[in-house]
C-alpha positions as CSV (number, residue, x, y, z in Angstrom):
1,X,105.7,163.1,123.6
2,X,105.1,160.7,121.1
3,X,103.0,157.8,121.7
4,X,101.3,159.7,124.3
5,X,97.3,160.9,124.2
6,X,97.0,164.0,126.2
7,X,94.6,166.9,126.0
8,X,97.6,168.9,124.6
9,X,99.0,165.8,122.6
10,X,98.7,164.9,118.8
11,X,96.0,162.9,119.3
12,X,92.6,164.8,119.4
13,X,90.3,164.2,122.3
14,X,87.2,163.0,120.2
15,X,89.5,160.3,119.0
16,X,91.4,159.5,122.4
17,X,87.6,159.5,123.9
18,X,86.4,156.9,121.0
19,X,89.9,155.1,121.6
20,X,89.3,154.5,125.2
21,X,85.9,154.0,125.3
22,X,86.5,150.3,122.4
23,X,89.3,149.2,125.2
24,X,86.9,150.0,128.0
25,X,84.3,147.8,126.1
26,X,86.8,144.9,125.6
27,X,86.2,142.0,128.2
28,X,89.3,141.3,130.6
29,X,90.7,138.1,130.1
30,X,91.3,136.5,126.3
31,X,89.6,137.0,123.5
32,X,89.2,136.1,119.8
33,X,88.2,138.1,117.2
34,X,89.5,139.4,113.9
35,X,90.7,142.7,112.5
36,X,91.8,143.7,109.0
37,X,90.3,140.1,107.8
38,X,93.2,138.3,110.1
39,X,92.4,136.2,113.2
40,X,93.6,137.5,116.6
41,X,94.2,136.2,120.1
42,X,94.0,139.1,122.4
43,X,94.6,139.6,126.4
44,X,93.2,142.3,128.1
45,X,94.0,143.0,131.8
46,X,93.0,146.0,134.2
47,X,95.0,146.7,137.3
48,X,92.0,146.5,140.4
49,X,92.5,150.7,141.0
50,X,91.6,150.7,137.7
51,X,94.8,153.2,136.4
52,X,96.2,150.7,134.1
53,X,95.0,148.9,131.0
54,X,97.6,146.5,129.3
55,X,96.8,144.9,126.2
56,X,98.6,142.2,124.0
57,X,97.2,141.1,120.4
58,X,99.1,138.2,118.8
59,X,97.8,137.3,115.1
60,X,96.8,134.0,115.2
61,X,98.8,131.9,112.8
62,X,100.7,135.0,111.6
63,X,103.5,137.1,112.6
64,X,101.7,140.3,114.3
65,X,101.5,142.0,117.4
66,X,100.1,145.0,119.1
67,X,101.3,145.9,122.8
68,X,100.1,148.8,125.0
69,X,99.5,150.1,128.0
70,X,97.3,152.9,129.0
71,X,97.9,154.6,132.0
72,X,95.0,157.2,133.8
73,X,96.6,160.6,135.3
74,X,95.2,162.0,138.0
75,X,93.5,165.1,136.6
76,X,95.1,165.3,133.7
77,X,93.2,162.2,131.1
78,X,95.3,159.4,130.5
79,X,98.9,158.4,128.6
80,X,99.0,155.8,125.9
81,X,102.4,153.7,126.2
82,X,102.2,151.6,123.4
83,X,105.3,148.7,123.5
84,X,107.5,149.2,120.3
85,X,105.1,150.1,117.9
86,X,103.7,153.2,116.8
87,X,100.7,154.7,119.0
88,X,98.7,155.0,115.7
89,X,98.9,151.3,114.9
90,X,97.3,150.5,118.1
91,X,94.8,153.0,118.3
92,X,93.9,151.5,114.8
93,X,94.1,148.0,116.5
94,X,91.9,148.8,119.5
95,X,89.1,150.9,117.2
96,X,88.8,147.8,114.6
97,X,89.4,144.6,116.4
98,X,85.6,143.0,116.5
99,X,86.0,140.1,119.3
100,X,84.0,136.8,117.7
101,X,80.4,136.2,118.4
102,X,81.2,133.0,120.1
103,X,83.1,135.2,122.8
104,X,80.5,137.4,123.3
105,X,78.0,135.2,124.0
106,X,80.2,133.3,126.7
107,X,80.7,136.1,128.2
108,X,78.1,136.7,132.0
């Protein structure tokens, strides 16, 4: 199923594991940061069972988004639904998105 990262999917584990692991390391909440030279604004929120991931990336004085959710499956890894866009521009999003230094450091 396109847009989807399964074990018997398109996309291959080692780059579904390295996918997951740059959301898991994003902080909830907003963000700054850049990717491909371009200041973003991004929201990250996690659903308190923990199943659900939903991100939105808006360029910041631009035109660009990125939208997705990742759901987890119950024995079976996790689905990427990404919202109108390809799942290869998001997983391209998530892995080169740096969040600014000044976020960081606010951050507990």
């Amino acid at each position: 199923m396109p847009g989807t990262m399964t074990a018997g999917g398109k996309t291959l584990p080692s780059i579904q594991a390295t996918f997951e692991d740059a959301l898991a390391k994003l902080p909830d909440g907003y963000v700054d940061g850049y990717f491909g030279n371009r200041s973003w604004g991004v929201t990250v929120k996690r659903s308190e069972d923990g199943k659900r991931t939903w991100l939105y990336g808006e360029e910041l004085g631009g035109t660009d988004i990125v939208s997705l959710n990742l759901y987890g499956l119950a024995g079976s890894g996790s689905t990427l639904k990404p919202c109108e866009m390809s799942s290869t521009k998001v997983i391209e999003f998530v892995l080169g998105f740096e969040p600014s230094t000044a976020n960081a450091a606010s951050r507990p």
